[in-house]
C-alpha positions in Angstrom: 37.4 33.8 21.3 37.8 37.1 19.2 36.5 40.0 21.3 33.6 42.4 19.9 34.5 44.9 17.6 33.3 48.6 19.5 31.0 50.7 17.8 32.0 53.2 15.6 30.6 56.7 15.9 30.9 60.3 14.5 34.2 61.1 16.5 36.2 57.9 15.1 36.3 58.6 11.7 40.2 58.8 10.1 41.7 59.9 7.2 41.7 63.2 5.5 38.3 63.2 3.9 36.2 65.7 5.1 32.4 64.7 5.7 29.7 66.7 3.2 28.9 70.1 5.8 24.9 69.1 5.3 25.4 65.7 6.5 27.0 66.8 9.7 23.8 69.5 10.1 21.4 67.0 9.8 23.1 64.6 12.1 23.6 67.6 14.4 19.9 67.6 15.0 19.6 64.4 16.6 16.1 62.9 15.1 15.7 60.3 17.1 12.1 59.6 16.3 12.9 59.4 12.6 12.1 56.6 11.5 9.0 55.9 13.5 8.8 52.7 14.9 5.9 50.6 13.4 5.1 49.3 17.4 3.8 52.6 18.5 1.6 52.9 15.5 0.1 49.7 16.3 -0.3 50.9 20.3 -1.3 54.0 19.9 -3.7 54.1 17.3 -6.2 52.0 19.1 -5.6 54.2 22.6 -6.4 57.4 20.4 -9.5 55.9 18.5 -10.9 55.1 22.1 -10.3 58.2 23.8 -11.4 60.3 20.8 -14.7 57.8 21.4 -15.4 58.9 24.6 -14.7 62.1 24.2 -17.5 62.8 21.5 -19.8 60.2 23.6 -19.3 61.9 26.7 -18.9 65.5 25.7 -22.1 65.0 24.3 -23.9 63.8 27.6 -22.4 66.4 29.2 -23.2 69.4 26.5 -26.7 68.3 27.0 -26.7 67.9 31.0 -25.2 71.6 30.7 -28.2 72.7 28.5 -30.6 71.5 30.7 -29.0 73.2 33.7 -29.0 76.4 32.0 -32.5 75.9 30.9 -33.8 75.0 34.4 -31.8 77.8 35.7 -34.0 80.8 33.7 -36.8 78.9 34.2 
């Protein structure tokens, strides 16, 4: 049975041909998250809508619980 090739990175390259200097400065700044995975989308679109949700919901209560106060206190 053949054994697995390794990987090849960045280090490994032979020959005399020099790699293109903004190649190497965009590789040099390691985007990781480029390109976004579609998964998170999909996970954390619904966790945002719903805590967005209760934020406005709840903020709301409590701007008006907070009113109240305020207008009980001068009272």
């Amino acid at each position: 049975m053949p054994s697995p090739m390794p990987k090849r990175t960045d280090d490994d390259r032979s020959g005399s041909r020099q790699a293109n200097p903004e190649v190497q400065s965009v590789r040099s700044l390691n985007l990781v998250w480029l390109p976004m995975d579609g998964r998170l989308i999909l996970v954390v679109a619904p966790i945002l809508l719903a805590a967005s949700w209760a934020v406005f919901h709840i903020g709301r209560a409590a701007v008006g619980q907070l009113q109240l106060l305020l207008k009980r206190a001068r009272a």
